[in-house]
C-alpha positions as CSV (number, residue, x, y, z in Angstrom):
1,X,-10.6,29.4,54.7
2,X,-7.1,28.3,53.5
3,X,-5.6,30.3,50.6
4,X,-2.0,29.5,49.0
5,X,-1.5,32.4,46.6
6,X,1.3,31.6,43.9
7,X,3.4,34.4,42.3
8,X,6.6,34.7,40.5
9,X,5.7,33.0,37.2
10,X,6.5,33.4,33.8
11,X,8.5,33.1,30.5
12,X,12.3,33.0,30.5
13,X,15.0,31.8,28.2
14,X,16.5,29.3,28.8
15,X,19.7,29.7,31.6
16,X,17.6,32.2,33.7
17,X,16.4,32.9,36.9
18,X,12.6,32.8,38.5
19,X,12.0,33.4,42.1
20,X,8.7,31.8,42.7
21,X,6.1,32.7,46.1
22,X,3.6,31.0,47.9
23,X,1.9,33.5,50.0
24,X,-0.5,31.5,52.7
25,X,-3.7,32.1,55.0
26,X,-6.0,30.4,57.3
27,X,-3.2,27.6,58.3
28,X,-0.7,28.2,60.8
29,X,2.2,28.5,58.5
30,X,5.1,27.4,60.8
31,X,3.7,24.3,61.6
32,X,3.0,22.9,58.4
33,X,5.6,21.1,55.8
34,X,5.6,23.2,52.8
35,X,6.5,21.7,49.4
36,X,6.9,22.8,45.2
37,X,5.8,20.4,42.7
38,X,4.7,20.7,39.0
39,X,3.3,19.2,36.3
40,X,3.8,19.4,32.6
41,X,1.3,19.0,30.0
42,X,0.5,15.5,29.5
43,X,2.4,14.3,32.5
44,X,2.0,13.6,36.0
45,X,2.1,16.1,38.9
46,X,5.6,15.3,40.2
47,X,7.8,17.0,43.4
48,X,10.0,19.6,42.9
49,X,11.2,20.2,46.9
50,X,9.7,20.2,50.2
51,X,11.0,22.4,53.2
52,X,10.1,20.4,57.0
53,X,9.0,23.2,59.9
54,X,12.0,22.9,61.2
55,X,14.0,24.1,57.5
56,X,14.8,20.7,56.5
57,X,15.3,20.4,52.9
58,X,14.4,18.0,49.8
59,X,15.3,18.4,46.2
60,X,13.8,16.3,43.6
61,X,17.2,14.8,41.5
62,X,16.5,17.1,38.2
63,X,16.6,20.2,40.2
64,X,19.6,19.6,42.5
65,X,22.6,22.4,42.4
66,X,19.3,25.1,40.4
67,X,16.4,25.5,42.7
68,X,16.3,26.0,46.4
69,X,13.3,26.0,48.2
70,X,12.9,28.0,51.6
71,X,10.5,30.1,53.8
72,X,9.8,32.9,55.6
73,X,7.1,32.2,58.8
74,X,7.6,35.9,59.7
75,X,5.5,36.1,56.2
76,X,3.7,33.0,56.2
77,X,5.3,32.2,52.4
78,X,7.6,29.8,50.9
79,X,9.9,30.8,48.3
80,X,11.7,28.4,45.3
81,X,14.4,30.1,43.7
82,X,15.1,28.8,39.9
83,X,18.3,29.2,38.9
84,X,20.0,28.1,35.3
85,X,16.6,27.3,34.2
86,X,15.9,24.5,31.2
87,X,13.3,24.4,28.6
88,X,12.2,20.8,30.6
89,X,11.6,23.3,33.6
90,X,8.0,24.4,31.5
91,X,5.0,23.0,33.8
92,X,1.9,24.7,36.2
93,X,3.9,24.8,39.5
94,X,2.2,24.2,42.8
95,X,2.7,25.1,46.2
96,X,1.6,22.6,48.6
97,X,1.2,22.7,52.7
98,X,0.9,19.7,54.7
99,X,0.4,18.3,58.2
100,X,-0.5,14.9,59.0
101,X,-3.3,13.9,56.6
102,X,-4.5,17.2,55.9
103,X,-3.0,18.9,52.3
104,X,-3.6,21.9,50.5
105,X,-2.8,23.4,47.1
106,X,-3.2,26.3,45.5
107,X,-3.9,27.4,42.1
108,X,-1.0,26.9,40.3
109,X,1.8,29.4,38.6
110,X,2.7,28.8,34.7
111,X,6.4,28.8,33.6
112,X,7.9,28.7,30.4
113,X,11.5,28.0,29.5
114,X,12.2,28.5,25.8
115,X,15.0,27.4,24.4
Protein backbone atom coordinates (compact mmCIF):
# COMPACT_ATOMS: atom_id res chain seq x y z
CA UNK A 1 0.00 0.00 0.00
CA UNK A 2 1.40 3.44 -0.89
CA UNK A 3 1.37 6.05 1.90
CA UNK A 4 2.85 9.82 1.41
CA UNK A 5 2.65 11.24 4.92
CA UNK A 6 2.74 15.20 4.94
CA UNK A 7 4.25 17.12 7.89
CA UNK A 8 5.59 20.49 8.56
CA UNK A 9 2.41 22.58 8.31
CA UNK A 10 1.04 25.46 9.95
CA UNK A 11 0.44 29.17 10.64
CA UNK A 12 3.13 31.75 10.24
CA UNK A 13 3.29 35.46 9.74
CA UNK A 14 3.94 36.62 6.99
CA UNK A 15 8.09 36.75 6.00
CA UNK A 16 8.66 33.35 7.74
CA UNK A 17 9.97 30.08 7.28
CA UNK A 18 8.15 26.42 6.92
CA UNK A 19 10.06 23.36 6.15
CA UNK A 20 7.52 20.99 4.82
CA UNK A 21 7.95 16.68 4.63
CA UNK A 22 6.68 14.10 2.65
CA UNK A 23 7.53 10.90 4.29
CA UNK A 24 6.79 7.86 1.66
CA UNK A 25 6.02 3.93 1.72
CA UNK A 26 5.18 1.08 -0.44
CA UNK A 27 6.95 2.91 -3.77
CA UNK A 28 10.42 2.72 -4.40
CA UNK A 29 11.23 6.27 -3.54
CA UNK A 30 14.36 6.88 -5.70
CA UNK A 31 12.82 6.05 -8.77
CA UNK A 32 9.90 8.11 -8.72
CA UNK A 33 9.65 12.07 -9.66
CA UNK A 34 8.53 13.67 -6.61
CA UNK A 35 6.61 17.01 -6.75
CA UNK A 36 4.68 19.95 -4.24
CA UNK A 37 1.60 21.49 -5.31
CA UNK A 38 -1.36 23.26 -3.57
CA UNK A 39 -4.43 24.51 -3.83
CA UNK A 40 -6.25 27.41 -2.25
CA UNK A 41 -9.79 27.57 -1.30
CA UNK A 42 -11.81 28.18 -4.26
CA UNK A 43 -9.02 27.64 -6.70
CA UNK A 44 -7.42 25.02 -8.66
CA UNK A 45 -4.80 22.56 -7.52
CA UNK A 46 -1.73 24.17 -9.03
CA UNK A 47 2.35 23.06 -8.96
CA UNK A 48 4.46 24.38 -6.59
CA UNK A 49 7.99 22.30 -7.67
CA UNK A 50 8.92 18.86 -8.75
CA UNK A 51 12.44 17.25 -8.01
CA UNK A 52 13.39 14.41 -11.18
CA UNK A 53 15.34 11.02 -9.62
CA UNK A 54 18.14 12.24 -10.74
CA UNK A 55 17.68 15.94 -8.41
CA UNK A 56 16.59 17.91 -11.21
CA UNK A 57 14.60 20.84 -10.21
CA UNK A 58 11.32 22.88 -11.12
CA UNK A 59 9.94 25.93 -9.47
CA UNK A 60 6.62 27.16 -10.29
CA UNK A 61 7.29 31.25 -11.26
CA UNK A 62 5.58 32.60 -7.79
CA UNK A 63 7.86 30.61 -5.69
CA UNK A 64 11.25 31.16 -7.44
CA UNK A 65 14.20 32.73 -5.13
CA UNK A 66 11.54 31.34 -1.57
CA UNK A 67 10.98 27.64 -1.79
CA UNK A 68 13.33 24.90 -2.70
CA UNK A 69 12.25 21.54 -3.10
CA UNK A 70 14.70 18.48 -2.47
CA UNK A 71 14.95 14.87 -1.12
CA UNK A 72 16.46 12.56 0.80
CA UNK A 73 16.19 8.62 -0.80
CA UNK A 74 18.33 7.57 2.23
CA UNK A 75 14.74 8.47 4.02
CA UNK A 76 12.44 7.92 1.36
CA UNK A 77 11.03 11.83 1.88
CA UNK A 78 10.96 14.94 -0.06
CA UNK A 79 11.39 18.09 1.63
CA UNK A 80 10.11 22.00 0.43
CA UNK A 81 11.71 24.57 2.32
CA UNK A 82 9.46 28.01 2.46
CA UNK A 83 11.29 30.83 2.90
CA UNK A 84 10.00 34.71 3.11
CA UNK A 85 6.58 33.34 3.11
CA UNK A 86 3.38 35.51 1.75
CA UNK A 87 -0.23 35.63 2.89
CA UNK A 88 -0.91 34.18 -1.01
CA UNK A 89 1.26 31.16 0.19
CA UNK A 90 -2.23 29.97 2.41
CA UNK A 91 -3.52 26.65 0.48
CA UNK A 92 -3.71 22.45 1.52
CA UNK A 93 -0.22 21.48 0.10
CA UNK A 94 0.36 18.17 -1.48
CA UNK A 95 3.00 15.93 -2.03
CA UNK A 96 2.84 14.05 -5.14
CA UNK A 97 5.10 10.84 -6.52
CA UNK A 98 5.13 9.92 -10.06
CA UNK A 99 6.37 7.40 -12.57
CA UNK A 100 5.11 6.98 -15.99
CA UNK A 101 1.28 6.88 -15.68
CA UNK A 102 1.10 5.95 -12.27
CA UNK A 103 0.59 9.09 -9.44
CA UNK A 104 0.08 9.29 -5.99
CA UNK A 105 -0.98 11.89 -3.35
CA UNK A 106 -1.25 12.17 -0.03
CA UNK A 107 -3.43 13.85 2.36
CA UNK A 108 -2.59 17.19 2.22
CA UNK A 109 -0.75 19.71 4.86
CA UNK A 110 -2.65 23.17 5.74
CA UNK A 111 -0.67 26.47 5.76
CA UNK A 112 -1.57 29.73 6.79
CA UNK A 113 0.28 32.93 6.10
CA UNK A 114 -1.26 35.96 7.89
CA UNK A 115 -0.42 39.08 7.11
Amino acid sequence: QVQLVESGGGSVQAGGSLRLSCASSGIIFSIHTMGWYRQAPGKQRELVATISMFGNTNHADSVKGRFTISRENAKNTAYLQMNSLKPEDTAVYYCNAQRGTFTYWGQGTQVTVSS
